[in-house]
SERO-4910 file (N, C-alpha, C, O; in steps of 0.05 Angstrom, whole numbers):
BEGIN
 pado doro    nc1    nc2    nc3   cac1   cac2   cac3    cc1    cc2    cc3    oc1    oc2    oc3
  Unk    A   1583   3000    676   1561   3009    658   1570   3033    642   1561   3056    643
  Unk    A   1587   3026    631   1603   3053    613   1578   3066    600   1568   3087    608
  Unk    A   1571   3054    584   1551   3071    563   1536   3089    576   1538   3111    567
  Unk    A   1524   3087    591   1514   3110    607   1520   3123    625   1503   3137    636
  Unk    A   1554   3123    635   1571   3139    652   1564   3173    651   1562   3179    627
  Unk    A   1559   3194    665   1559   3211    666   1526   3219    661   1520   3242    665
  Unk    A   1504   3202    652   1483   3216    648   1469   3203    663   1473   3181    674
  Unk    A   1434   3232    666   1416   3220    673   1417   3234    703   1435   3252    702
  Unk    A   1403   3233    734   1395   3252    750   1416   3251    766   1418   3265    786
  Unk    A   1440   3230    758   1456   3224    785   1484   3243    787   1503   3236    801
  Unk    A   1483   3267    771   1503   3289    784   1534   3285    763   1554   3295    772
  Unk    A   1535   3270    734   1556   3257    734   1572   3228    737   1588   3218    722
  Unk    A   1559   3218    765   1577   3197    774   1574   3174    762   1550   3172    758
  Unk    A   1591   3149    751   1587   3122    744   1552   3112    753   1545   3112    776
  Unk    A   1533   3104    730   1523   3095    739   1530   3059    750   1548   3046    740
  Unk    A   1513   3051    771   1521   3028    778   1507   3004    773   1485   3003    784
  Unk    A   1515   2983    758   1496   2963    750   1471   2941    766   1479   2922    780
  Unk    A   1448   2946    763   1439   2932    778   1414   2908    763   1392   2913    752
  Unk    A   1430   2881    768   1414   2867    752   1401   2843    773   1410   2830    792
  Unk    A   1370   2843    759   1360   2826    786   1363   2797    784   1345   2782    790
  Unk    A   1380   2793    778   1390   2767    772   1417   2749    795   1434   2762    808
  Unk    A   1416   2722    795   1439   2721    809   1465   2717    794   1485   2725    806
  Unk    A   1468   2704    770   1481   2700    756   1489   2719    735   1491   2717    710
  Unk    A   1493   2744    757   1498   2774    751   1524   2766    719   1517   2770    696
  Unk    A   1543   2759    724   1568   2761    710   1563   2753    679   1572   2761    658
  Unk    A   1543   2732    685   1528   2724    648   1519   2742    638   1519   2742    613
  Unk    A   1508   2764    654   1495   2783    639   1505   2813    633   1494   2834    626
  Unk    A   1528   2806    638   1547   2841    647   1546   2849    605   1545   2872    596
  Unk    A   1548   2830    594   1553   2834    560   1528   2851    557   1531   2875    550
  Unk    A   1494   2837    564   1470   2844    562   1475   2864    571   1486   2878    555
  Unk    A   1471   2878    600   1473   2898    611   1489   2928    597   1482   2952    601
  Unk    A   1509   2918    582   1513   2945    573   1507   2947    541   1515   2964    525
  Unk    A   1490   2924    536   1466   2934    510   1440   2942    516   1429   2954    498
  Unk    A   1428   2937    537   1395   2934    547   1396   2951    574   1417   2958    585
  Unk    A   1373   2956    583   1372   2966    607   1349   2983    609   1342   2998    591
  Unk    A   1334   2981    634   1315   2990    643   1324   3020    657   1345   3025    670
  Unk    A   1298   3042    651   1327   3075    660   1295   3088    670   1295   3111    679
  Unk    A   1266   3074    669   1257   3098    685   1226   3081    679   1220   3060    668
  Unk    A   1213   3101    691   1177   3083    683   1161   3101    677   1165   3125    680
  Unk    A   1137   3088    665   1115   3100    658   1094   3093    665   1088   3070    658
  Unk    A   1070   3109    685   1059   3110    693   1033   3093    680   1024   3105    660
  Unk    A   1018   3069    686    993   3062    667    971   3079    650    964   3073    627
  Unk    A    959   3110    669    944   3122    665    956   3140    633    944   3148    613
  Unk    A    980   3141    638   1002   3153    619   1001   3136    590    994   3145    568
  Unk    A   1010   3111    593   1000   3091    572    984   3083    564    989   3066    546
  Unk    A    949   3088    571    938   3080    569    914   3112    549    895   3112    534
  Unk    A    928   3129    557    922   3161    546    937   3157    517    926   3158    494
  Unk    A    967   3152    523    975   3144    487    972   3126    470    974   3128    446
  Unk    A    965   3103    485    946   3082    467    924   3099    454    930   3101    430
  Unk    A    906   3110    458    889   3130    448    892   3143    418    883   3140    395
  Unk    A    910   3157    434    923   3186    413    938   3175    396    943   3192    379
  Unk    A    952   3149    393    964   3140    379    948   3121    354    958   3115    333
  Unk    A    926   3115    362    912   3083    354    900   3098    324    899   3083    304
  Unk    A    891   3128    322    886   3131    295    906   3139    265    902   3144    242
  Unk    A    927   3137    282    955   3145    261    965   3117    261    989   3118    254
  Unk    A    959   3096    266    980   3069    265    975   3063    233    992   3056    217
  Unk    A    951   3066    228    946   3059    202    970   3068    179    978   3055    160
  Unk    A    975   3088    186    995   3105    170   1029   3096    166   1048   3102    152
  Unk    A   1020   3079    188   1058   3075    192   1061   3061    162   1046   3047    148
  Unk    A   1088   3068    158   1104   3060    124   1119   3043    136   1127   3049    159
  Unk    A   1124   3021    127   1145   2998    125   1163   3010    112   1161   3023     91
  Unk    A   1185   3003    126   1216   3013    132   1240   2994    123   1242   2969    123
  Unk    A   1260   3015    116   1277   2996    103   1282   2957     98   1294   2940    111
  Unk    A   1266   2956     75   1243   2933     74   1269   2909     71   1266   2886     77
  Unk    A   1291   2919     61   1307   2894     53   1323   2879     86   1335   2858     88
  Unk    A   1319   2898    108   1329   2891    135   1296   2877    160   1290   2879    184
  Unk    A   1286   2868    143   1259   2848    155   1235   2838    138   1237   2838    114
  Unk    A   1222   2832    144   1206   2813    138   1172   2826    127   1153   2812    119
  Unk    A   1174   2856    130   1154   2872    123   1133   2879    140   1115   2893    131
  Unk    A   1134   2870    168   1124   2876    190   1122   2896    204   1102   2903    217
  Unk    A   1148   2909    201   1164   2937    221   1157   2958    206   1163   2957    182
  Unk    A   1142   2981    217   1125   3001    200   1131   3024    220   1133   3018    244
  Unk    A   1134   3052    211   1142   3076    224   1135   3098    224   1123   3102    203
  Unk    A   1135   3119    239   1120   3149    236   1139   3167    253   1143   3171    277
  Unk    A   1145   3174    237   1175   3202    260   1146   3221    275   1123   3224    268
  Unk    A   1160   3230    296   1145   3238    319   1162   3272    327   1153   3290    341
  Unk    A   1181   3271    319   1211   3299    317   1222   3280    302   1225   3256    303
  Unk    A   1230   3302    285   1249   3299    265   1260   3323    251   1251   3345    259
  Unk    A   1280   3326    230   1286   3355    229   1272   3367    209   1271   3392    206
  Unk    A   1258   3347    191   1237   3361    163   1216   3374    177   1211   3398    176
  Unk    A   1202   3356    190   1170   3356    199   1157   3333    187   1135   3326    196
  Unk    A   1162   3326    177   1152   3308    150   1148   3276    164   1170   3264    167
  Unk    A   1124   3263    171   1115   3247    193   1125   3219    183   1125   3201    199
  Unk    A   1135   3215    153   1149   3193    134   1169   3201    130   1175   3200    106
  Unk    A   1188   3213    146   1217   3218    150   1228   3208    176   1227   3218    199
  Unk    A   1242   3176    164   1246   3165    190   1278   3165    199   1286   3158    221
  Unk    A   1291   3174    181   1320   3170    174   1332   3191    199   1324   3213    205
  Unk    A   1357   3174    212   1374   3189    233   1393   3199    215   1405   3191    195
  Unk    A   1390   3227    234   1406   3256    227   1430   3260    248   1427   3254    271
  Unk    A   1449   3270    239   1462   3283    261   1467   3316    258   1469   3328    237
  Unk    A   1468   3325    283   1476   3347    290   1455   3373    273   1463   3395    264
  Unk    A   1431   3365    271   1410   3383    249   1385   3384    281   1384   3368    300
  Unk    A   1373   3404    278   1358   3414    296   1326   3392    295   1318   3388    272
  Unk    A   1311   3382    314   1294   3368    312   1273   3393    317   1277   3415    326
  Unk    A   1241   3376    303   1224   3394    312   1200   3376    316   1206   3354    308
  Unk    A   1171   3378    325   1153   3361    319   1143   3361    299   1143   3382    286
  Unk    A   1130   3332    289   1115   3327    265   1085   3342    271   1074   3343    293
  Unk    A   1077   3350    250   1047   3354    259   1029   3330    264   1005   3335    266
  Unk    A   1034   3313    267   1018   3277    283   1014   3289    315    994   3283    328
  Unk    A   1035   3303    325   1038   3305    361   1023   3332    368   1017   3337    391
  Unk    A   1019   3344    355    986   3367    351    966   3356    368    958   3364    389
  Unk    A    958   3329    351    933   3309    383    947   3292    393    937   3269    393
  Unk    A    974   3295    406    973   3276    425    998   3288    451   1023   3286    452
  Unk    A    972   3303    472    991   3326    487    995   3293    503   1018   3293    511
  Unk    A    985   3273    508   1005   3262    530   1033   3243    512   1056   3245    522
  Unk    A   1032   3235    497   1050   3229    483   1075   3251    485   1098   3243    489
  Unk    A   1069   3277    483   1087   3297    482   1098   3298    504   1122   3298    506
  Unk    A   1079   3301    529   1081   3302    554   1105   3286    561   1123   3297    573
  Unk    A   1109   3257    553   1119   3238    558   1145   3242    555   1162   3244    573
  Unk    A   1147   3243    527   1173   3254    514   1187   3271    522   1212   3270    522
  Unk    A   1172   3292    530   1186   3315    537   1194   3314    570   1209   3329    582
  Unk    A   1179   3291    582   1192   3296    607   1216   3282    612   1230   3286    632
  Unk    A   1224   3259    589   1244   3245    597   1269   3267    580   1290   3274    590
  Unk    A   1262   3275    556   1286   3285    531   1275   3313    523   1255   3321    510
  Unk    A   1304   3330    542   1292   3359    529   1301   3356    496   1318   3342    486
  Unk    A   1284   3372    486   1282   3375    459   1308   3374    439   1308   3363    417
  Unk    A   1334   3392    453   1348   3388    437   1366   3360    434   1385   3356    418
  Unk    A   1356   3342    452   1374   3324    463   1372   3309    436   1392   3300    425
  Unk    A   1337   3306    421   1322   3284    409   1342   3290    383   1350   3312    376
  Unk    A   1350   3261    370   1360   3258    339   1333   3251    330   1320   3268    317
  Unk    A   1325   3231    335   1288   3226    317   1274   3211    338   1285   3193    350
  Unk    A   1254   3218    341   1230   3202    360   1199   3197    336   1183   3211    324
  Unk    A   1203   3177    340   1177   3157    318   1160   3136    342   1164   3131    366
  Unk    A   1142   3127    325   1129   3101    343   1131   3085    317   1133   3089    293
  Unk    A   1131   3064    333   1145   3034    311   1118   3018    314   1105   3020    335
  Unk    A   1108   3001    291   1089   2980    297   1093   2955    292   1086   2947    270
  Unk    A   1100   2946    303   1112   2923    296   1092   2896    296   1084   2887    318
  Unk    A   1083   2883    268   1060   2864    281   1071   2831    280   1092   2822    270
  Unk    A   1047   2817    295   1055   2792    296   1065   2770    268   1050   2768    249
  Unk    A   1086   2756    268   1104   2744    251   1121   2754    237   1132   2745    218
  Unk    A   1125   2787    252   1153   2797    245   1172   2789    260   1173   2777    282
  Unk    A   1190   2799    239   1221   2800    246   1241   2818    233   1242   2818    208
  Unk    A   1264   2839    250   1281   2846    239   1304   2838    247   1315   2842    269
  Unk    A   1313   2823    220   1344   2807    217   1359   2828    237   1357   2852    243
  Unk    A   1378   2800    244   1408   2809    261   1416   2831    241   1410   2833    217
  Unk    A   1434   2849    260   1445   2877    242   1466   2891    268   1478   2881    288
  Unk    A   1464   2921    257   1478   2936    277   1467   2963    264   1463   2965    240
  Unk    A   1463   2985    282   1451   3018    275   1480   3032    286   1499   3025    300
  Unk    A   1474   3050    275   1493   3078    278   1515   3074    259   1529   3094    259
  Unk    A   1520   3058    246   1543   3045    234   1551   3072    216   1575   3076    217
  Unk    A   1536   3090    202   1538   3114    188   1546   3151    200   1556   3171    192
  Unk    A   1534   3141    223   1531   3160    250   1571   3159    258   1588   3143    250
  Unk    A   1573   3178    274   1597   3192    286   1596   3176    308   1578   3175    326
  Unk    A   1628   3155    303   1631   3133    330   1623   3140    349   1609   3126    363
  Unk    A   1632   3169    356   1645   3177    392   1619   3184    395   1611   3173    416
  Unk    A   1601   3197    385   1585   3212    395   1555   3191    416   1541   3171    413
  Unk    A   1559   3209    433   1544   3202    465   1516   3192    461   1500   3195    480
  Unk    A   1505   3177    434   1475   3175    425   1465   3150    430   1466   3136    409
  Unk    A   1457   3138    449   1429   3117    449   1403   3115    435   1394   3133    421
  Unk    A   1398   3101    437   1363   3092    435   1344   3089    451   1357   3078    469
  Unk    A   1318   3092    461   1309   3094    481   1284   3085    464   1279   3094    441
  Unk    A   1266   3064    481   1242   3055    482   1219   3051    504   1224   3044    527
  Unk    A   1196   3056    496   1176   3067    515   1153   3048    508   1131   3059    503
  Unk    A   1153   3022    508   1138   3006    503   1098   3017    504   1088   3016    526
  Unk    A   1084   3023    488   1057   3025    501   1039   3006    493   1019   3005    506
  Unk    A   1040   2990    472   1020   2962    471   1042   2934    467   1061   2938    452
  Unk    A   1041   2915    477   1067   2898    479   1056   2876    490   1036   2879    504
  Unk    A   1064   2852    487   1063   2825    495   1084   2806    490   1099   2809    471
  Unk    A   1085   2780    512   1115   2770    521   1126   2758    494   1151   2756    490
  Unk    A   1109   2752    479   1117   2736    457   1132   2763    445   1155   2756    439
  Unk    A   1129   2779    441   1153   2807    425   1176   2811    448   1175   2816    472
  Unk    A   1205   2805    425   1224   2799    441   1255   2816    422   1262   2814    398
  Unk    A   1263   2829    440   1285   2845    428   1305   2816    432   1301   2801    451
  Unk    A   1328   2812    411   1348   2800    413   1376   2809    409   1385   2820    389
  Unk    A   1392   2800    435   1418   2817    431   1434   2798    455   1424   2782    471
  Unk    A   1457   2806    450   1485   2788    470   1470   2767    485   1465   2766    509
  Unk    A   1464   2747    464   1455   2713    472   1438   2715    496   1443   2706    518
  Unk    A   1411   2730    487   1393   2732    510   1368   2738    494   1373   2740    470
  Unk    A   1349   2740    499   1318   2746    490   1305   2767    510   1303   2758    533
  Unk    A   1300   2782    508   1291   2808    522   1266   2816    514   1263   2818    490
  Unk    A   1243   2820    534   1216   2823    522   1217   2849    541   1216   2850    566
  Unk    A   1220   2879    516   1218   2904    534   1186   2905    547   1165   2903    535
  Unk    A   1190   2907    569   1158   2898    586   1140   2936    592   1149   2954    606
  Unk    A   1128   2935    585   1110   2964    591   1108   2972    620   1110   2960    641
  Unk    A   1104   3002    611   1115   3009    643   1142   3023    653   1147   3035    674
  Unk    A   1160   3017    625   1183   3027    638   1199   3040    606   1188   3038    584
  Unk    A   1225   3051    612   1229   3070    602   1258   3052    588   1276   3049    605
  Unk    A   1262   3044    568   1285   3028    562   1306   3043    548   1304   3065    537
  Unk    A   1327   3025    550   1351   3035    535   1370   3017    521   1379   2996    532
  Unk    A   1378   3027    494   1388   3005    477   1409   3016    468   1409   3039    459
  Unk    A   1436   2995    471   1458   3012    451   1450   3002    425   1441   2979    428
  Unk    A   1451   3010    399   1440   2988    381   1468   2994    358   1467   2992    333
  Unk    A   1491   3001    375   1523   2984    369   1521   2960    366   1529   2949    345
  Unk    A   1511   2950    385   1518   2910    393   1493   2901    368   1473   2914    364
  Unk    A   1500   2880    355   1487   2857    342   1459   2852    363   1457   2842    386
  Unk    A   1436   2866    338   1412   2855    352   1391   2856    328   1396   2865    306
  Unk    A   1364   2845    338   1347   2836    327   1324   2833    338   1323   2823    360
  Unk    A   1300   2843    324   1275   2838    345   1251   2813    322   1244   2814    298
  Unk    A   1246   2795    343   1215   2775    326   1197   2778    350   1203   2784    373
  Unk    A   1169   2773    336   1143   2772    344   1126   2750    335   1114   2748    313
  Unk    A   1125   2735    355   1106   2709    358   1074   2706    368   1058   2687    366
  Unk    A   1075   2738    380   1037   2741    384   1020   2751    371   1017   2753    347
  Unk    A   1013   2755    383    977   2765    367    970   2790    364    952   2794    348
  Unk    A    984   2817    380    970   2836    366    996   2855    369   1016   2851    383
  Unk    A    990   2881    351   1012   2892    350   1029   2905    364   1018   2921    379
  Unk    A   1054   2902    365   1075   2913    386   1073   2939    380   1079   2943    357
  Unk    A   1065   2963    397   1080   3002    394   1090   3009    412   1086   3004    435
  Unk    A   1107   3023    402   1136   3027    412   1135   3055    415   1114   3065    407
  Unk    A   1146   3065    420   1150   3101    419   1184   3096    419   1196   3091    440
  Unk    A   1198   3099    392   1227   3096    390   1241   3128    388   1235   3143    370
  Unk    A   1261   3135    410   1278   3153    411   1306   3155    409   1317   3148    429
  Unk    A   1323   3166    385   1348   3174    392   1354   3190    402   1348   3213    395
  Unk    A   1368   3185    421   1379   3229    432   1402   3219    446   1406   3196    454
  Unk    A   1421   3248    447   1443   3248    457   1440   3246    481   1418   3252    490
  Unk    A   1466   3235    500   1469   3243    526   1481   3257    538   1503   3266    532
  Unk    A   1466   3263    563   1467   3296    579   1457   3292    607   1440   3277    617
  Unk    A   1470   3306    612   1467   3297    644   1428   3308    650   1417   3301    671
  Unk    A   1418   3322    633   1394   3336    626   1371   3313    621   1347   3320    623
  Unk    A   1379   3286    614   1367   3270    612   1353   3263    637   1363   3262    659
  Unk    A   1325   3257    630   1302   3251    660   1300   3214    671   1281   3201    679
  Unk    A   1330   3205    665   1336   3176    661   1334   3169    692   1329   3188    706
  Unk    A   1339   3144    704   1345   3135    728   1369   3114    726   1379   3114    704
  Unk    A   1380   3097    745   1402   3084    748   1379   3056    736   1355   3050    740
  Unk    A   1404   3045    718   1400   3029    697   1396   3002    712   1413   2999    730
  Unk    A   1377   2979    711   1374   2959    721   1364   2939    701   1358   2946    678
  Unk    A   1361   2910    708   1349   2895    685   1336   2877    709   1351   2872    728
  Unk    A   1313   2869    709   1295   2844    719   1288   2817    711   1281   2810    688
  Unk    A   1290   2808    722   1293   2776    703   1273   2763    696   1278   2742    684
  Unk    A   1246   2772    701   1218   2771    689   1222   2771    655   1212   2754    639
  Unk    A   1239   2796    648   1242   2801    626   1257   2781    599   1252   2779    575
  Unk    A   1274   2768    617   1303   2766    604   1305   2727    606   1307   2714    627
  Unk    A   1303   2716    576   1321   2693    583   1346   2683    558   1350   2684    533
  Unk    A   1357   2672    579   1381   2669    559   1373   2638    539   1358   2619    540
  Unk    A   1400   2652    517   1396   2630    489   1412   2607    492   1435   2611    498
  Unk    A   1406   2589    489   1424   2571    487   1447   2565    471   1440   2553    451
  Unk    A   1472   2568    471   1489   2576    457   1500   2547    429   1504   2524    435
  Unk    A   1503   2555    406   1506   2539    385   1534   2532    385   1548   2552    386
  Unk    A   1547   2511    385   1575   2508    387   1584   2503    351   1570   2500    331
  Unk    A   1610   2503    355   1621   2507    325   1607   2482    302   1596   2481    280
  Unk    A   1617   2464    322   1609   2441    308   1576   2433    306   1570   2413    293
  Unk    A   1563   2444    315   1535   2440    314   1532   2467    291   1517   2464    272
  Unk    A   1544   2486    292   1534   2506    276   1543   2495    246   1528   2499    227
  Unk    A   1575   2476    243   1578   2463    218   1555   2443    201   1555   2436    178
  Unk    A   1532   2436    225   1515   2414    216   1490   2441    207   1478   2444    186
  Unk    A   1490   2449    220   1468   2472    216   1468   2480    186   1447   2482    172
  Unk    A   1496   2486    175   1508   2498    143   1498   2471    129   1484   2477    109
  Unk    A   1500   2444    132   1502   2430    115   1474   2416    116   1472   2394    105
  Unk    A   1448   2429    131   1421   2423    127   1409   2449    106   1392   2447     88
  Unk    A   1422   2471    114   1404   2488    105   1420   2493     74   1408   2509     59
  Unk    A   1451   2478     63   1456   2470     43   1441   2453     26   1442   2458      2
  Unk    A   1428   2434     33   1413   2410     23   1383   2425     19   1366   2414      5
  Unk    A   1378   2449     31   1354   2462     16   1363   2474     -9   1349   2470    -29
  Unk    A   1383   2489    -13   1388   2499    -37   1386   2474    -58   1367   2474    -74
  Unk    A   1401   2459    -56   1399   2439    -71   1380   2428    -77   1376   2420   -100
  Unk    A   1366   2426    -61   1334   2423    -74   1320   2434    -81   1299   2426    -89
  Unk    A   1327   2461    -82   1311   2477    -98   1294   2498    -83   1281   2514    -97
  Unk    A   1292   2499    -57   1287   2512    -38   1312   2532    -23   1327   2525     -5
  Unk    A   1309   2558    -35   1332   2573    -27   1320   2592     -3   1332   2605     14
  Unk    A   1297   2591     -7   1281   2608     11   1280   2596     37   1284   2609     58
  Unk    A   1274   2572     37   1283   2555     61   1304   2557     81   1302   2561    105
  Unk    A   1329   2554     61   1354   2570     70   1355   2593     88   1360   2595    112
  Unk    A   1349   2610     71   1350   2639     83   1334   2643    106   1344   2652    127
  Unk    A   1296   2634    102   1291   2644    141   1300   2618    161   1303   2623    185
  Unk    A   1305   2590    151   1318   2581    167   1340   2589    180   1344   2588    204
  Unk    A   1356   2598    161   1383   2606    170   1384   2634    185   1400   2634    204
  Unk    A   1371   2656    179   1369   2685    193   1358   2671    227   1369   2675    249
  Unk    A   1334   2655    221   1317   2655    246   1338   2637    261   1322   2624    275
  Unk    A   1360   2629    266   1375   2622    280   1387   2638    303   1397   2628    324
  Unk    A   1386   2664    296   1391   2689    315   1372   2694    339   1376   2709    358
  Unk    A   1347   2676    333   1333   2679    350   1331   2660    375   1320   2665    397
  Unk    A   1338   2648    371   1344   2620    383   1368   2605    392   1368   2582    400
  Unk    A   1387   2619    389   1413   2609    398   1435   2627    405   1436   2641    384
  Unk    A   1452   2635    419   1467   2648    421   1491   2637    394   1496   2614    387
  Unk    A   1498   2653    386   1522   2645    357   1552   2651    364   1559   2671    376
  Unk    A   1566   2631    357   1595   2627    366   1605   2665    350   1597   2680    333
  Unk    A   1627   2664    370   1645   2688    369   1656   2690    348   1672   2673    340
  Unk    A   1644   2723    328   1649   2725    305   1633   2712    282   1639   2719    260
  Unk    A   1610   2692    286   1596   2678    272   1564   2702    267   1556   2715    286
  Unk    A   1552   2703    242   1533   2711    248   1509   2695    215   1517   2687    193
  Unk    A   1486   2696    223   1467   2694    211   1471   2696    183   1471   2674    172
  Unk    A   1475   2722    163   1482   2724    148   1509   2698    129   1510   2685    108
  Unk    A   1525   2706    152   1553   2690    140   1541   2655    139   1548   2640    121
  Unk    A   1526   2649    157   1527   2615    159   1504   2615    134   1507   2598    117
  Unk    A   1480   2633    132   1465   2635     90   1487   2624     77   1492   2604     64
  Unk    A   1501   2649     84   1525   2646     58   1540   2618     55   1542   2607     33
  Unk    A   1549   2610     77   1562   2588     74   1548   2573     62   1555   2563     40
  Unk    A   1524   2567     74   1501   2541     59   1506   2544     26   1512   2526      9
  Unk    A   1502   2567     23   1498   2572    -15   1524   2552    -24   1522   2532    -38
  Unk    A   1550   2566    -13   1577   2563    -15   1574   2532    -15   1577   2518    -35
  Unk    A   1571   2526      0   1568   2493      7   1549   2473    -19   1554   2451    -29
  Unk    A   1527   2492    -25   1516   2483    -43   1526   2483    -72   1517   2467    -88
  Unk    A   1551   2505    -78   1558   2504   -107   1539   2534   -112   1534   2535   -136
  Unk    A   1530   2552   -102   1516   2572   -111   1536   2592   -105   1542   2599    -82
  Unk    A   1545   2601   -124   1570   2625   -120   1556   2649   -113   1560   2664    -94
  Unk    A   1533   2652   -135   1524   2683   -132   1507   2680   -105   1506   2703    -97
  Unk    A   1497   2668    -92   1482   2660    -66   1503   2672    -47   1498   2688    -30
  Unk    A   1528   2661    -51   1542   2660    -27   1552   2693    -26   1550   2709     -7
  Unk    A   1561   2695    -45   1565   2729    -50   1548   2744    -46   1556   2765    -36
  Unk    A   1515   2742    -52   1507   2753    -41   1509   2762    -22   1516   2786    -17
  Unk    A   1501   2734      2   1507   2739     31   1526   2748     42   1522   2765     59
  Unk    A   1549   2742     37   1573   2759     43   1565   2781     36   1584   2794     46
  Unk    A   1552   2798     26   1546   2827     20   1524   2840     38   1525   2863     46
  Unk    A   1505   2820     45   1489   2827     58   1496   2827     94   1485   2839    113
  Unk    A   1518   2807     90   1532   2808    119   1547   2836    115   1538   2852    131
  Unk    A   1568   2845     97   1574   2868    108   1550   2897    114   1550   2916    129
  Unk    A   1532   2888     93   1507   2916    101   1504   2922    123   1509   2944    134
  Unk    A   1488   2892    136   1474   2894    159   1493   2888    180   1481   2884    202
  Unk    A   1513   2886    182   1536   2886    208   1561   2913    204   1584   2914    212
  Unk    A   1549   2925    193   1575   2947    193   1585   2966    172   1596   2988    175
  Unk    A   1578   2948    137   1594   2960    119   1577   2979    111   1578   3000    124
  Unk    A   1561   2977     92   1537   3000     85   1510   3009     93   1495   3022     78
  Unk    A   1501   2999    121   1478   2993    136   1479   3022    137   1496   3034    150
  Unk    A   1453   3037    118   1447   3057    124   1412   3055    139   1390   3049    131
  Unk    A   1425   3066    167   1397   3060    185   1385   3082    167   1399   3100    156
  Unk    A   1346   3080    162   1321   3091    163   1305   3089    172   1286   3104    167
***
């Protein structure tokens, strides 16, 4: 469990992987993207449901060209103050937004897991039903080495909202205190009915962190069925025959929403198999696109906000 080696209450030492699963070894990829690090009390979630429910209105939809217009945000610390400043910072001092003024358990929360200076930005996310944010990768702008996770605190949530990452479906379940590298290729959709909030945190790691030894339960977690090459070649040459007909849009959430549903051959991603379709179709600027949009959102200019 490298990624979280050295932090959290345990003195330093390797944390040790514990997944409630038996078919431990399938999930060792998952495990050091996901992971469960601590809980939250109901009476606790059920106080920031509250304090939260009159600012959701407010949340701004967020870098709109990486989803579907669903995913909406409100920084919670950040280094402006400024409650529509969602953009990660490094190494600049965080402070609270004036939003966390009414909401001492929200703060409470925060502050008992991430001392203050730890936080890069803490927001709540709203994510509503028939979103989705396309496969990608965060930090890509951010300083490789540096010791920074993601951390999620689920407080209104249902099974149908499902984080996606290393050929698995993960429904962060309330109650507990999560953790995300969001290095690895991932993606979250929502198939229910009312809206997913999140309380999303970056902060560095420190042994100062109020984390626990990292586990995953299998309530949570099922795996994708994996797309083989040659099935993924038939895949390019259906969602080619939409371009050609004149349906390019077809294309595209057919082809993104494939991430959700299948584990994708090694080195293959969402973006690139768009592209191919276009390619396949005779659409040059289609295909280029996508090839552009594959480098954004996997690495080349993906500036997280």
């Amino acid at each position: 469990m490298d990624y979280l080696e050295g932090s959290g209450r345990t003195g330093g030492e390797k944390l040790r992987p514990h997944i409630d699963r038996e078919d431990s070894e399938a999930l060792e990829e998952l495990f050091g993207t996901v992971a469960q690090v601590g809980s939250v009390s109901p009476e606790d979630i059920e106080a920031m449901q509250a304090e939260l429910a009159p600012h959701l209105p407010d949340a701004r939809t967020n870098y709109d060209d990486y989803q579907n217009g669903e995913w909406r945000l409100l920084a919670l610390y950040n280094n402006s103050g400024d409650p529509n400043d969602t953009t990660v910072r490094e190494n600049e001092a965080v402070q609270p937004t004036p939003l966390l003024a009414a909401m001492p358990t929200v703060r409470k929360v925060l502050d008992g897991f991430f001392p203050q200076d730890s936080i890069v930005l803490a927001r709540v996310a709203r994510f509503s039903p028939g979103g989705r944010l396309w496969e990608h990768v965060d930090y890509t702008e951010l300083t490789d080495n540096a010791p920074r996770l993601r951390f999620h605190i689920p407080i209104a949530t249902e099974r149908e909202a499902v984080l996606v990452t290393a050929g698995h479906s993960v429904h962060m379940g309330a109650g507990h205190l999560w953790v995300l590298n969001p290095r690895g290729a991932h993606g979250i959709a929502h198939k229910g009915y009312r809206d997913r909030i999140h309380l999303i945190v970056d902060a560095t790691i420190s042994e100062r962190l109020a984390i626990t030894p990292p586990r995953l339960d299998a309530e949570f977690i099922q795996q994708l069925e994996e797309l083989t090459e040659d099935e993924t070649q038939n895949r390019i040459r259906a969602l080619a025959r939409f371009v050609i007909e004149g349906n390019s849009e077809k294309t595209i959430s057919d082809g993104l929403d494939l991430f959700y549903r299948f584990k994708l051959p090694s080195g293959q991603t969402t973006h690139r198999i768009v592209a191919a379709a276009f390619a396949l179709a005779g659409d040059d600027e289609g295909y280029k696109k996508w090839l552009q949009k594959d480098a954004e959102y996997m690495g080349g200019g993906f500036k997280h906000d």
